[in-house]
C-alpha positions in Angstrom: 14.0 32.4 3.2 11.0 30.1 3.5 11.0 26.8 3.7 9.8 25.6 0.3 6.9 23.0 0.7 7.5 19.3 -0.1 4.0 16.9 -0.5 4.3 13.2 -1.0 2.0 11.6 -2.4 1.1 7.5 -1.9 -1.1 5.2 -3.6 -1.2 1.7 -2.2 -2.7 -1.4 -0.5 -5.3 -2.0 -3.7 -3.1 -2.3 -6.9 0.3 -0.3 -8.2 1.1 1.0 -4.7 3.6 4.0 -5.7 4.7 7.2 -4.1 6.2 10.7 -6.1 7.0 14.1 -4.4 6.1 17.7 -5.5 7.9 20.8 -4.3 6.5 24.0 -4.8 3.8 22.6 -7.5 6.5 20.7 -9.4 7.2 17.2 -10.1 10.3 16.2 -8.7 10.2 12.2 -8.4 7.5 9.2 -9.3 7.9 6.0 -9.5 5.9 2.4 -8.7 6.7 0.3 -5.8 7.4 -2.6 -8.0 10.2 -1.1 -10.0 12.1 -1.5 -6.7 10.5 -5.1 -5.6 10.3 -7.1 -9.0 7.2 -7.7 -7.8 4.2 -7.0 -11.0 1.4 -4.7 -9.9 3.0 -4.8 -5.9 -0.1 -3.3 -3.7 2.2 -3.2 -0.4 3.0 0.0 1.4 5.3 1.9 -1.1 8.9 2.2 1.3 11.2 2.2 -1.7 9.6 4.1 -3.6 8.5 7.0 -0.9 12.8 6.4 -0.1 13.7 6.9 -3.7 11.3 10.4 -4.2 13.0 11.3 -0.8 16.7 11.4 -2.0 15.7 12.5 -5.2 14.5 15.6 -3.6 17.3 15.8 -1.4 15.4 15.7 1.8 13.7 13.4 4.7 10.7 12.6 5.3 10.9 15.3 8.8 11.2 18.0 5.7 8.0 17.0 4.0 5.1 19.4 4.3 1.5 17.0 3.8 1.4 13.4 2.7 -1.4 12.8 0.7 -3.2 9.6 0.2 -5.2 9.2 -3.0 -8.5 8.1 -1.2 -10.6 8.2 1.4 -10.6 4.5 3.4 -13.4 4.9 5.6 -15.4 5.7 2.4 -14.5 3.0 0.9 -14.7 0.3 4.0 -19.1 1.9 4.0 -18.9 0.9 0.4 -17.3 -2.7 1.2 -20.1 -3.2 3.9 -23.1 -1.6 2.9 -22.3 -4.2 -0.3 -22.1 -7.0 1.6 -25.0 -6.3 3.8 -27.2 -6.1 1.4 -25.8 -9.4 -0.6 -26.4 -11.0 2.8 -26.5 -14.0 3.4 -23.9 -14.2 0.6 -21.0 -13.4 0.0 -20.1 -14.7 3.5 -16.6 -16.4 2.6 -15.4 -13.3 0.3 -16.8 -11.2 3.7 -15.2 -13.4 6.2 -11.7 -13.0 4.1 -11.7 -9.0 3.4 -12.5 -8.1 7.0 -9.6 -9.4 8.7 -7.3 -7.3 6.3 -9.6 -4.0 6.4 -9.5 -3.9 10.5 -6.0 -4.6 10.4 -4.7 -2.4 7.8 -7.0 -0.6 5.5 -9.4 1.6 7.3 -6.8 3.1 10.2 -4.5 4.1 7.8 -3.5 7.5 8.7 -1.6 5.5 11.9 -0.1 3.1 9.4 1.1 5.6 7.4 2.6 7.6 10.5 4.1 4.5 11.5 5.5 2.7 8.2 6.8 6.8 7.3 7.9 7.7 10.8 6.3 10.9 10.4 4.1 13.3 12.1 3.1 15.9 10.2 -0.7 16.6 8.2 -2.3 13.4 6.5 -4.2 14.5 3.7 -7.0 12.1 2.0 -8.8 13.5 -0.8 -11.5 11.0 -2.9 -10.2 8.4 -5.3 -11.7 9.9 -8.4 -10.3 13.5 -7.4 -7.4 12.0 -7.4 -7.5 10.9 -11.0 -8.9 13.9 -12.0 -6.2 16.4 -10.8 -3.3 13.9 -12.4 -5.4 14.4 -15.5 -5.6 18.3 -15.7 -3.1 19.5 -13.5 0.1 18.6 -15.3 -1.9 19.0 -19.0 -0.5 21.6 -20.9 -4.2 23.3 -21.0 -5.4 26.0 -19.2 -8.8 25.1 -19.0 -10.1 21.2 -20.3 -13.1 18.9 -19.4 -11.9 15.8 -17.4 -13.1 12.8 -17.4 -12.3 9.7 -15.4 -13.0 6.1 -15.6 -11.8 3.1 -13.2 -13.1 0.1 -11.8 -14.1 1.7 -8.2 -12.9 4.4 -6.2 -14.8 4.3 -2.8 -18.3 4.6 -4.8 -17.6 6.2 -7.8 -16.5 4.3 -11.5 -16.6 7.2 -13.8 -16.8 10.9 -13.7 -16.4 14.2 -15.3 -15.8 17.6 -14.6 -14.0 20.9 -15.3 -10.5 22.0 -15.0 -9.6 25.6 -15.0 -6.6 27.1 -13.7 -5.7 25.8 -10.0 -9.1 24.0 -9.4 -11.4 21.1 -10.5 -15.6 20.9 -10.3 -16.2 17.1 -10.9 -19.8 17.3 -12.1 -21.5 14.2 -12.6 -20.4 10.7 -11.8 -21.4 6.7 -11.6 -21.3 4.7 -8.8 -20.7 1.5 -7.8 -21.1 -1.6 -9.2 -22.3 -0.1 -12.4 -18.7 0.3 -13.8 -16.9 0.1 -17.6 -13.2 -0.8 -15.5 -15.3 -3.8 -14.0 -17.4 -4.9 -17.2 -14.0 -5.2 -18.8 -12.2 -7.2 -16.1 -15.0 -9.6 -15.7 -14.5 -10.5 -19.7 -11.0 -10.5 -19.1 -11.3 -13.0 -16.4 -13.3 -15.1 -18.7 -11.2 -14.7 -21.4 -8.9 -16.3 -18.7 -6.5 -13.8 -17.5 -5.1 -11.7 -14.4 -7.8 -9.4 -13.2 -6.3 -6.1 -12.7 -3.3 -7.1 -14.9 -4.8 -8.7 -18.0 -6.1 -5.9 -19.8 -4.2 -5.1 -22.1 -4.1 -8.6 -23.5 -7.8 -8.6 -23.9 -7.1 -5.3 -25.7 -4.4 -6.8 -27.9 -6.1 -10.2 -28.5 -9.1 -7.8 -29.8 -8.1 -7.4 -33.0 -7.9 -10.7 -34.4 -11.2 -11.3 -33.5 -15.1 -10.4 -34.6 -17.8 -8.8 -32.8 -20.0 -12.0 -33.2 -21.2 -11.1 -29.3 -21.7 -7.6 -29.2 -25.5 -8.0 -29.2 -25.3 -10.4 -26.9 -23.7 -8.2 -24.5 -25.7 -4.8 -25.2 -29.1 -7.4 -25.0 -28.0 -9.1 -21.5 -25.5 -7.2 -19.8 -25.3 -3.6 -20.1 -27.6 -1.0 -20.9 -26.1 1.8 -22.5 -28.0 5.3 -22.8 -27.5 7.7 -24.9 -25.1 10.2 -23.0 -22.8 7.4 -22.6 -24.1 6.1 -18.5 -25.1 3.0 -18.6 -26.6 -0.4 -16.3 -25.2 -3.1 -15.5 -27.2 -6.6 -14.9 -25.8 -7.6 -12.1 -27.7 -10.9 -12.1 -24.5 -12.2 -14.4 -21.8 -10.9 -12.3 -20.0 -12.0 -9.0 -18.0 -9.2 -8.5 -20.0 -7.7 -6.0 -19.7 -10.5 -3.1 -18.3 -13.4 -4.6 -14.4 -14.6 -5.4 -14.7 -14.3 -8.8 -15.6 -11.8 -11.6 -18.4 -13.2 -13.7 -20.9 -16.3 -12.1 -22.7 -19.5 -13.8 -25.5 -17.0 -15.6 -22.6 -15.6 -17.7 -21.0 -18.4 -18.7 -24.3 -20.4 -19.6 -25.1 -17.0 -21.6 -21.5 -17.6 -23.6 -22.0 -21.4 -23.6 -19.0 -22.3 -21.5 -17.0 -21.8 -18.1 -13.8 -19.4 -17.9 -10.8 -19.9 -20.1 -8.5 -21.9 -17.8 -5.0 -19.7 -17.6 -2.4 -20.8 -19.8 -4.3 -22.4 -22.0 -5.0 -22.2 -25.4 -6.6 -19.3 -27.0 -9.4 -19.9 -29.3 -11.5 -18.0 -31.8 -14.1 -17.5 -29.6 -12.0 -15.7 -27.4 -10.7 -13.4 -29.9 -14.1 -12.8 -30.6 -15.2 -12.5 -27.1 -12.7 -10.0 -26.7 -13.2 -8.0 -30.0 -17.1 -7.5 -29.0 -16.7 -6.5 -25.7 -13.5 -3.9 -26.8 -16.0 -2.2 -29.5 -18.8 -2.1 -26.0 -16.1 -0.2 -24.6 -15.2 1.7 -27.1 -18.9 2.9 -27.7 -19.2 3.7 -24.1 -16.0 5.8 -24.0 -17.1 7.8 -27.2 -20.4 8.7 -25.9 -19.7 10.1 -22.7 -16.9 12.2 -24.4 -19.5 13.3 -26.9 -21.6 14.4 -23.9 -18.8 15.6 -21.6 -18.2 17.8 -25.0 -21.7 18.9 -25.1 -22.3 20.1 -21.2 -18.3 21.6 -21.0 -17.9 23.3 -24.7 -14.7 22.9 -23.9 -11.9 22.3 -26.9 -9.5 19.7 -24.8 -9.7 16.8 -22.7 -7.7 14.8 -20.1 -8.3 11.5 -19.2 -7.3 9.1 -16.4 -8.3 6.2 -14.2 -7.5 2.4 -15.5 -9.6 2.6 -18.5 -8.1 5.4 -19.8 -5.0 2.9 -20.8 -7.4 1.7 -23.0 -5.4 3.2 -26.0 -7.8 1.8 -28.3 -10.8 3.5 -26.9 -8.3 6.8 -26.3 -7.9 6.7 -29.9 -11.7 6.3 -30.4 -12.6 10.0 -28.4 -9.4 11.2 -30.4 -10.9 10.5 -34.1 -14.7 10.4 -32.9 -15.8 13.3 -30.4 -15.2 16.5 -31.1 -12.8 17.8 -28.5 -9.6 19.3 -30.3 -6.6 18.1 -28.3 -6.8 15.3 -25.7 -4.1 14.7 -22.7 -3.9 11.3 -20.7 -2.1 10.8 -17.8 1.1 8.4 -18.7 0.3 6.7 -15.0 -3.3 6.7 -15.3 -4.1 3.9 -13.2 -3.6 4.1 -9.3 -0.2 4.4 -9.2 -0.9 8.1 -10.5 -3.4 8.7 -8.1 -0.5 9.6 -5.7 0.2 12.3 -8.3 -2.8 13.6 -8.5 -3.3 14.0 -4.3 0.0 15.5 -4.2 -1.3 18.0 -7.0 -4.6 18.2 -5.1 -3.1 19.6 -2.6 -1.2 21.7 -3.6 -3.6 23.5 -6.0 -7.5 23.2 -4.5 -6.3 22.6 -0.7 -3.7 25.2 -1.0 -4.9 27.2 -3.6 -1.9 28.0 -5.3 -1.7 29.2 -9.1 -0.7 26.8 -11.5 0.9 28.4 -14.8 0.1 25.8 -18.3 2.2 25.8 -20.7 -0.2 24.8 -24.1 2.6 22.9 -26.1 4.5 21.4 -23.5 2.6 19.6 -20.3 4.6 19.4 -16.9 4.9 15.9 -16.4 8.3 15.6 -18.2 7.7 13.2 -20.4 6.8 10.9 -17.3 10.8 10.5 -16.5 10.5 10.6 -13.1 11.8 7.5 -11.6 15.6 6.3 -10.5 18.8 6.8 -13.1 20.1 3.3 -13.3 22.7 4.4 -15.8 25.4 5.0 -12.5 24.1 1.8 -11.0 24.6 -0.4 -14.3 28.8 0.7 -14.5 28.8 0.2 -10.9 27.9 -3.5 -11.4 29.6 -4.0 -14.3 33.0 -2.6 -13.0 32.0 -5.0 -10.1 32.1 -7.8 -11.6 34.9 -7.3 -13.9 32.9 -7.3 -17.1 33.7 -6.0 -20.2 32.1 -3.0 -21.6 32.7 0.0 -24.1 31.4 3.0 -23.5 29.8 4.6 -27.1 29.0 8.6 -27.5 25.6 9.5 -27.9 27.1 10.5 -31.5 27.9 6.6 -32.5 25.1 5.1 -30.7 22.6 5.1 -33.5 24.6 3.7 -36.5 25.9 1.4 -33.4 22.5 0.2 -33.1 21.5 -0.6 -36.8 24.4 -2.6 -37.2 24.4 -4.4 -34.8 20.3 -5.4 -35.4 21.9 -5.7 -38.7 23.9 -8.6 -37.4 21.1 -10.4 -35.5 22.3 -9.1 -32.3 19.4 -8.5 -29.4 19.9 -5.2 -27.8 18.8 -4.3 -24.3 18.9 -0.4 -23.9 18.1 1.6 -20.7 18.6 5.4 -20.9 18.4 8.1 -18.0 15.5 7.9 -15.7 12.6 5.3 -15.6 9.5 5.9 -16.7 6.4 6.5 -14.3 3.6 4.5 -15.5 2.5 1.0 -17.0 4.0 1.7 -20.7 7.2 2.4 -19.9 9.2 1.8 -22.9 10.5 5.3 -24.0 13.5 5.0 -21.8 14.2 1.0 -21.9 13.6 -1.1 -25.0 14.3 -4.3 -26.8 15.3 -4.4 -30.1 15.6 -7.5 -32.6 15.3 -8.6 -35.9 14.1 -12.1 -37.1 16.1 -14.0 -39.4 16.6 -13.2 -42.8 13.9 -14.2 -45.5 10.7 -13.9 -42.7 9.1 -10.9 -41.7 11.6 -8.4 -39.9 10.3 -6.7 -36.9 11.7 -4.1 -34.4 10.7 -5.5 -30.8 10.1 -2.5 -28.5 
């Protein structure tokens, strides 16, 4: 009987370092490297989480086929340099502190992974944005879908689009680097004062309870926006390229103030910054669907890359271009780039067939990582507490009564979720007290 091929795939070093393992063209394990270390967004060499898709396949890493890292680094250290150089003479300080790291540990990373994996079998490194593409098509329930990709940077590339059609992908047209939506929206969301890379999805949230009052502003200065959706950057207002922050002194003359200090309080204005540049976004992300639509003619679409969280803009495409059925991948950052190698891989590199399934997609409801049910009565018999086990039957009505009583309720549920909105399998649940608004927190 043949051995049956194992790929693990990696994403680290940048942002949501995480590892999962395929066998045979199925998903057997994924999970984030902070999940295991507590620490949010942890870019360090994924060892607990390459350990955990390891036992959950029941093997060691000598019994794994390829690893496959989600980009190419040497393609990505020209892209570093040939930026600085021709910033130069600035930038010098933001040049002077990257190096260091990329000599050490970025750019010779096929030895580091050898050496941090104790293996010494194939290294596989497709490009960033192929990455993103196949965990956007490969485990959609379509046969056949346009794809299309947007992020902050890959090596060069911030957006792209292709085709998906059984075991292969033909990304057809892209943007490069620094014109890039991911980027436009994390330099607002470092104005608006939060965590690049990690804010997002409060400038998202905060979007709502504000007013475009700046969307000219932004279309007039910033970015020009074609019809087919690419667009331009001014880079004259941006930092991002060279510099240690996202948006420079231009920018914040043109909004009539400096950055939101963290932490503190959240004015109108930002609400409103935030709603203008959302609808940008949101504009953006509609046109190139309506175009991807218009050069495919295909009826579905999958989505990934960091922007693709962007559930406001999802739902955008969704009610506003005409594709019928659209797919994102739940990990659609770069922690499901090492999904997407892995899938890579196995379909284009090893051209095997890949069977779809159109009302069901393959990524299991995105339960991939540990079961901490075990681990939780472990601890709790541990440590003498007491507990009562309820049937699934009982949980339910268990559940309404005691929100019912004002109780807060912590549940966790079979495997963990892969990806940023993990909340089918863990929740919180709460109700205020009576006579105010009720609300289930989840």
């Amino acid at each position: 009987m043949n051995k049956p091929i194992d790929i693990l795939g990696i994403s680290a070093f940048y942002h949501d370092s995480a590892a999962c393992l395929i066998r045979e063209g199925a998903i057997i394990a994924a999970a984030q490297e902070e999940r295991f270390t507590r620490k949010k967004h942890d870019a360090d060499f994924p060892h607990q989480a390459s350990a955990y898709c390891l036992t959950e396949a029941g093997i060691a890493i000598k019994d794994v086929t390829y690893v496959a890292f989600y980009e190419k680094p040497f393609l990505k250290f020209e892209r570093l340099l040939l930026t600085y150089l021709s910033f130069a003479p600035k930038g010098l300080v933001s040049f002077l502190k990257a190096m260091p790291i990329w000599l050490k540990e970025k750019i010779f990373l096929k030895s580091l992974i050898q050496e941090e994996l104790s293996y010494d079998g194939d290294i596989l490194f497709p490009e960033h944005h192929e990455s993103h593409a196949a965990s956007a098509f490969f485990p959609s329930p379509f046969e056949q879908a346009a794809i299309l990709t947007l992020d902050g940077v890959g090596e060069w590339t911030t957006t792209s689009w292709g085709i998906g059609k059984d075991h292969t992908l033909d990304l057809k047209q892209e943007i490069q680097f620094p014109h890039s939506l991911g980027l436009l929206y994390s330099a607002f969301t470092y104005y608006v004062g939060f965590r690049v890379n990690s804010g997002e999805y409060k400038m998202m949230g905060l979007a709502p309870y504000g007013e475009s009052k700046y969307e000219s502003l932004i279309r007039e200065n910033l970015v020009d926006i074609k019809p087919d959706g690419s667009f331009h950057l001014n880079m004259d207002y941006f930092d991002y390229c060279v510099g240690l922050t996202m948006t420079n002194e231009r920018f914040h003359r043109l909004f009539g103030r400096p950055p939101r200090r963290p932490e503190s309080p959240v004015t109108q204005k930002d609400m409103d910054i935030a709603a203008s540049i959302q609808k940008v976004t949101d504009d953006i992300m509609v046109r190139i669907a309506r175009h991807v639509h218009s050069q495919t003619g295909m009826e579905n679409l999958c989505l990934a890359g960091g922007v693709a969280l962007n559930c406001v803009g999802n739902g955008k495409i969704l009610k506003q271009a005409p594709f019928k059925k659209i797919w994102i991948q739940p990990a659609a950052g770069d922690a499901g780039g090492a999904l997407g190698a892995a899938l890579l891989i196995w379909h284009q590199h090893l051209k095997n067939p890949r069977r779809a399934d159109n009302r069901h997609d393959r990524q299991l409801g995105s339960f991939l990582g540990p079961n901490a049910d075990g681990d939780i009565k472990q601890l709790a018999d541990a440590q003498g507490w007491v507990y009562e086990h309820i049937p699934m039957d009982r949980l339910p009505g268990k559940i309404a009564q005691l929100v019912k009583d004002q109780k807060v309720i912590g549940i966790c549920q079979g495997r963990m979720e892969f990806g940023p909105r993990a909340w089918g399998a863990a929740a919180s649940l709460a109700m205020r007290a009576p006579g105010r608004c009720r609300r289930s927190l989840i």
